[in-house]
Each structure stands twice: as C-alpha cells, then as structure tokens.
C-alpha positions in Angstrom: 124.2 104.0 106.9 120.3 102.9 107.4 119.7 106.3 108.2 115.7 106.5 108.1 114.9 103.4 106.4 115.1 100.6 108.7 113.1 101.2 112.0 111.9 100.4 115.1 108.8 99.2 116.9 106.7 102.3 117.2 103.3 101.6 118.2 100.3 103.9 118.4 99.0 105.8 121.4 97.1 108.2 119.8 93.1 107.7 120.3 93.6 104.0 121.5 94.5 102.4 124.6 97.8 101.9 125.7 97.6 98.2 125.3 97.8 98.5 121.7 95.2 96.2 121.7 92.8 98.0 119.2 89.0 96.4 118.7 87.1 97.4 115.5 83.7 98.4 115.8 82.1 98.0 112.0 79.2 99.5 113.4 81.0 102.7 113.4 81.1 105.1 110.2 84.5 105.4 109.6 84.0 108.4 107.5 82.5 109.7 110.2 85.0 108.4 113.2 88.4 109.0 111.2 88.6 112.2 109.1 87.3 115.5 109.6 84.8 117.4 107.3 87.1 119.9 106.5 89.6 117.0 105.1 89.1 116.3 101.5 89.9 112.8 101.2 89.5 110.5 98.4 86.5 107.5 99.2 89.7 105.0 98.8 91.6 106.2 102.3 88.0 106.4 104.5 86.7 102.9 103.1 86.4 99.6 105.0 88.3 96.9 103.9 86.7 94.9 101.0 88.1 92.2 99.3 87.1 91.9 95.2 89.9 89.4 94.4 90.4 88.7 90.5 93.0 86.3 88.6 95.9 87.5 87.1 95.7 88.0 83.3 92.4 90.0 83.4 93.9 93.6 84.3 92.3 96.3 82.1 96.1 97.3 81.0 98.1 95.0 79.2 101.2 94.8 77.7 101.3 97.7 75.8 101.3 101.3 77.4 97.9 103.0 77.1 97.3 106.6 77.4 94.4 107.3 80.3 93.2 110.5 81.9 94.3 112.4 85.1 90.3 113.2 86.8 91.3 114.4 90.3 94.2 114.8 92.7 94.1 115.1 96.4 96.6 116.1 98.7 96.8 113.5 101.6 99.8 115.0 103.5 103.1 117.4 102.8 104.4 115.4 100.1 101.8 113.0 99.4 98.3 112.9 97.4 96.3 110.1 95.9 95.7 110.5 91.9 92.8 109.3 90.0 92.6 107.8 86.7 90.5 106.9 84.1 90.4 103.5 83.0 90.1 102.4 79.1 86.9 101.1 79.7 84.9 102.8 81.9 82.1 100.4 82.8 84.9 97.8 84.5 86.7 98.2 87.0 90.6 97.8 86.5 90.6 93.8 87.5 94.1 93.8 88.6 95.2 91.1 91.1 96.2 90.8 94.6 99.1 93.4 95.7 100.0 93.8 91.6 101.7 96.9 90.0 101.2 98.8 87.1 103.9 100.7 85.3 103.3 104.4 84.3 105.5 106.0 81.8 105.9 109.5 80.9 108.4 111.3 78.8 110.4 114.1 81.3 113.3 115.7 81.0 116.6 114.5 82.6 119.3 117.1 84.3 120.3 118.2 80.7 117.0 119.2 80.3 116.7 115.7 77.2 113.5 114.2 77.6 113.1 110.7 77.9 111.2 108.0 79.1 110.8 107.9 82.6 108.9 104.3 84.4 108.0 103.5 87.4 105.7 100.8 89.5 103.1 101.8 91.3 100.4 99.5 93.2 96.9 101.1 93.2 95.5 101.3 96.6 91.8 101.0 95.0 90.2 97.6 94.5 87.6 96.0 91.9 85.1 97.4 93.8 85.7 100.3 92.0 84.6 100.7 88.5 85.6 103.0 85.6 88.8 104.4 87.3 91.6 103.7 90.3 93.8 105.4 92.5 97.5 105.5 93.2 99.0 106.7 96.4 102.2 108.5 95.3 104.6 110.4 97.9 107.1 113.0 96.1 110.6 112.6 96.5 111.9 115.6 95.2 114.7 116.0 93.1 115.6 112.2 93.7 112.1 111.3 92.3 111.3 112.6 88.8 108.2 110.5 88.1 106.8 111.4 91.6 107.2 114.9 90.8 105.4 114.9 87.6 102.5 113.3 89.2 102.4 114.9 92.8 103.0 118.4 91.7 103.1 118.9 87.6 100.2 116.7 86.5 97.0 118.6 85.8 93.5 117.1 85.5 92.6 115.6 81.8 96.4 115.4 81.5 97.1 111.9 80.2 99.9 108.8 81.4 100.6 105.7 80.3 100.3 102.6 81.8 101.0 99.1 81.6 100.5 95.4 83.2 102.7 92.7 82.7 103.0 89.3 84.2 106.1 90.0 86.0 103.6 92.5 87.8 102.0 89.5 89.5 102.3 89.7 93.4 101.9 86.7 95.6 98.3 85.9 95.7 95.3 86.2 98.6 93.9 84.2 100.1 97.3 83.7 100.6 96.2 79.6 101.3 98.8 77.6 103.8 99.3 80.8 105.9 97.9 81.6 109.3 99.8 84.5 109.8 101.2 87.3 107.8 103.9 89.4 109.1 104.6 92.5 106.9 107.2 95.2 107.4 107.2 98.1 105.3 108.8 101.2 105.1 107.2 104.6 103.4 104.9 104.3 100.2 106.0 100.2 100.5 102.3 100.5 102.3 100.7 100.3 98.7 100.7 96.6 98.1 99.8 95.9 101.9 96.9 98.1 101.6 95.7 95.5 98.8 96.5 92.7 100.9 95.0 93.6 104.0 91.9 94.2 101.7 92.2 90.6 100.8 92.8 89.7 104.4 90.5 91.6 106.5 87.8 92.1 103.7 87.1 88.0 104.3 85.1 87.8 106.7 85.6 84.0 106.5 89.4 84.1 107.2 91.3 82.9 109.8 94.2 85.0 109.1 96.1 87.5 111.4 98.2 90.3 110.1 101.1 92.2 111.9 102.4 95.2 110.3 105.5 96.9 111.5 105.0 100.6 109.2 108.1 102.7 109.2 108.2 106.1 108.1 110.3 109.7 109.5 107.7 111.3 111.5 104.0 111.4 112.3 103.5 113.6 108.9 104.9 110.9 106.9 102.6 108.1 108.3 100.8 107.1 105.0 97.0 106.5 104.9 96.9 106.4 108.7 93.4 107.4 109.3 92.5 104.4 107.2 94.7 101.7 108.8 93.5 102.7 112.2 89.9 102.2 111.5 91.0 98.8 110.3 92.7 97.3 113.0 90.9 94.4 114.6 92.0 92.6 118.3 92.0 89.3 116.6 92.5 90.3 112.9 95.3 93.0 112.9 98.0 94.2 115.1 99.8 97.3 113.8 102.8 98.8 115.1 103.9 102.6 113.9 107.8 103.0 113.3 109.2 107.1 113.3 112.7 107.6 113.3 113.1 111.3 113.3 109.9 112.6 114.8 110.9 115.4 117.1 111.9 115.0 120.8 109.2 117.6 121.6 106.3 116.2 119.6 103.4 114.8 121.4 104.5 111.0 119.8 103.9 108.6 122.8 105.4 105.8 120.7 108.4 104.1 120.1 111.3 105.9 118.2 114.3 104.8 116.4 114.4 101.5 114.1 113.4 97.9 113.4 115.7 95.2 115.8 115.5 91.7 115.8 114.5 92.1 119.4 111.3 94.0 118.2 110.6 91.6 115.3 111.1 88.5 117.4 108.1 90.4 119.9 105.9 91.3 117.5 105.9 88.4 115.0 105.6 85.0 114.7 109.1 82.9 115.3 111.5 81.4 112.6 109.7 78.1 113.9 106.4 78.6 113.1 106.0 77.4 109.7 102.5 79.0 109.2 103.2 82.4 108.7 104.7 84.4 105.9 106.8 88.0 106.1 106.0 90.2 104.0 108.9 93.4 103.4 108.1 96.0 100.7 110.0 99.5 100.8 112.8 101.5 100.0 116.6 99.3 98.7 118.4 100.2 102.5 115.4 98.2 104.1 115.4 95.0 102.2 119.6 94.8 102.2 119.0 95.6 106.0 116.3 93.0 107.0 116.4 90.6 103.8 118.7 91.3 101.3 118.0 93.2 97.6 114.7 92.6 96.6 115.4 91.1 93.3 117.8 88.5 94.9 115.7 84.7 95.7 118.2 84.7 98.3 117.5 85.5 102.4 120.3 87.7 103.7 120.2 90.3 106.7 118.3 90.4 110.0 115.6 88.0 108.8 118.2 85.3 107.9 120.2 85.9 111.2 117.4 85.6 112.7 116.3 81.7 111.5 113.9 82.9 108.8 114.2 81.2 105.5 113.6 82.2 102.1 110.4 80.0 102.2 109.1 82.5 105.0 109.8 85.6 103.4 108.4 87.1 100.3 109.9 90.5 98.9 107.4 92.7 97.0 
C-alpha cells in the first residue's frame, strides 16, 4: 500500500493566483514578503536562490568522520528544524557539490538499549555562499527514525557529530548541460537535494532552464521550506505543484488532494518524447518502487517506465 508516499498534483492557492502561474518579483525582500517577525527562521529558508557551484573532491569533509559542533537549532514546523554546524575550518565554506550528501554518524542506543553506530545521509540545504558552517534540514520520524531523533530533539548546542564525504556522495551535476528542462518529483525531506539544485538552476541568471517540481507531503504542516520555495517561483523559470494526501476535508487547502497519476505527470511535465528534459525523483523507498523502481537499481520500473520514460530520462537521488 502507497499510503502517503506517492501523491497527487496539488498545486498552491494560497497568496497566488489561481492560474498557478506565479511571477517573481526580485525586487521584493523576501524576508520581508515571506515570513513573519515573530518567526525565527534560519537566513538559509528566507534566502534567494544563489548558485556557488564547486567540483566534487573539494568538500571540507572527507573520507574520514570528523567530529564538528552543534551552534544553533531552529524549529521550522511540528517535526522539523534546520541544524547548524560548524565546519573544520571556519574561514571556508563547506565546498560540497551540486545536490551531494554528507553522512553523519553518531553512536545511539538500539531497542536493547546497546549503543552502536547509527549513519545516515543528509544533503545540506546551505550553499558555498556560506562560510565557516552549513545547515541541514532534518524532519523527525519518531521511533522509525533514530538519527532524526537525536538531532531534532536530543542534540544540544556545542554537542558534537560526525560527518563524512565520499565520492559515492556525488550527485548529478548543475548546470546540468544537455537539459532544457528538469522535472523533479519529490516526496517529504527528498526536497533537500532539489533545494541545491534549484540553487544551481534559478541562481543562473544566464540559464535557460525550466524546473517543474511535483512536492508531496501529508498535510499543509508537513510542506517543507514552503515559505522559501514560494518566493522562488518564477513564470518562465519554475512551476511548482503542492501534493497533500491527508490534509483534512475541513482545512482551508484549495489544492489538489490525493496522489501522483500518470495523468498528472503527463500534464505537468515534459513527454517521454522530449529528449531535453531530465526527471528528477528523491524521497522515501514506496515512492521510487511506485514511480521508478528502488533507487539503487540502474533500472526504470513503475509509472515512469509505463509511461515511455527511459532510464536515460530519469535520474534517482
């Protein structure tokens, strides 16, 4: 059963004309236009889109796991806040390229209350623009998450983790040359490594590229970095459709409910045909066996295949 993880078209009414159509105004603060005063927010969800691209091999972390300080945590919604870190040297910034993870490692205790080590990816949603530290978007799961419950709700400041890059880490990378158009799907905390690509993309004010996201998550609550990708939408640069499959029949949500179809992809991106666009699908295991098959598998299964897609057209972060 998909249950919340594969999902429809849901697009945003909120604040924007019913067209869906959205124009960016960059003469607008979008501190200013997207989040309240009373909101503490770190500068990384409030920020225009920038686009400080670096090589791979030049990430301040390397193969082996280095220990680096907690400075500040801010809760972003009910289950989510954004973490920042130190970085080993502090004049730098973390020179880590296009949509790459880091791993963070920290010894917790399992259900027999052992401790043991405990890794997990996670894609920064700062950029190189930012020197001496970087942040990390992290939603807690709970019970089901052990990693995401260290750092969401047991982590205190100047407590340390450890993190490491390694070349397997390496993302497919901007300015994503060949491709005219970039279709991403993405379900939940997936968002991370679009964030940094839609840096790339719309931080270039050179490019020619068009982005269409299709962002799942449960309700409006769950809607990761929201204020941030609504400031960034452009008419001819981004067109980005909201996906909630359990928001209340009551709420005020004047979007569209339920899950991803291949009627709603086939509407919203670019056809099997096309051979200048790339889809991008990052989130949780039920939505990549759904739309494209496991994500560590070169092969295209699911919707996407069904659909005409091939492997060439989709890439699985």
């Amino acid at each position: 059963m998909l249950c919340n993880l594969v999902f429809s078209n849901c697009k945003r009414s909120l604040r924007f004309s019913p067209t869906h159509t959205y124009k960016f105004n960059p003469f607008l603060s979008i501190r200013n236009m997207s989040v309240s005063p009373a909101k503490s927010v770190p500068d990384t969800l409030v920020s225009g889109p920038n686009a400080h691209l670096v090589a791979p091999g030049k990430c301040q972390f390397g193969s082996d796991f280095t220990s680096v300080s907690l400075l500040k945590r801010w809760k972003v919604s009910e289950t989510s806040s954004v973490l920042q870190f130190s970085l080993p040297k502090t004049d730098e910034p973390l020179n880590l390229s296009t949509c790459a993870c880091i791993l963070a490692k920290a010894d917790l205790p399992d259900r027999d209350g052992k401790t043991e080590a405990v890794i997990r990816p996670y894609t920064p949603i700062s950029t190189n623009s930012q020197v001496g530290t970087f942040d990390l978007l992290v939603k807690n799961y709970g019970k089901d998450g052990r990693m995401s419950t260290h750092l969401v709700e047991e982590l205190k400041e100047n407590d340390t983790v450890e993190f490491k890059h390694i070349d397997k880490n390496v993302k497919i990378q901007a300015p994503f040359d060949g491709y005219k158009k970039i279709g991403m799907i993405v379900g939940g905390t997936g968002i991370t490594p679009m964030i940094q690509a839609l840096h790339a993309i719309l931080g270039d004010e050179t490019s020619k590229v068009k982005a269409t996201m299709l962002y799942g998550s449960k309700m409006q609550s769950d809607i990761l970095a929201q204020d941030m990708l609504d400031n960034w939408v452009k008419h001819d640069r981004l067109e980005l459709e909201y996906v909630l499959s359990d928001e209340p029949e009551d709420s005020d949500w004047k979007g569209e409910r339920g899950f991803i179809t291949k009627d709603l992809i086939k509407k919203h991106l670019f056809s099997p045909e096309d051979k200048e666009g790339i889809i991008f699908v990052c989130g949780p295991p039920p939505l990549y066996q759904a739309l494209c098959g496991p994500r560590d598998s070169p092969e295209l299964t699911g919707a996407l295949k069904e659909m005409g897609y091939t492997s060439d057209q989709v890439f699985k972060f």
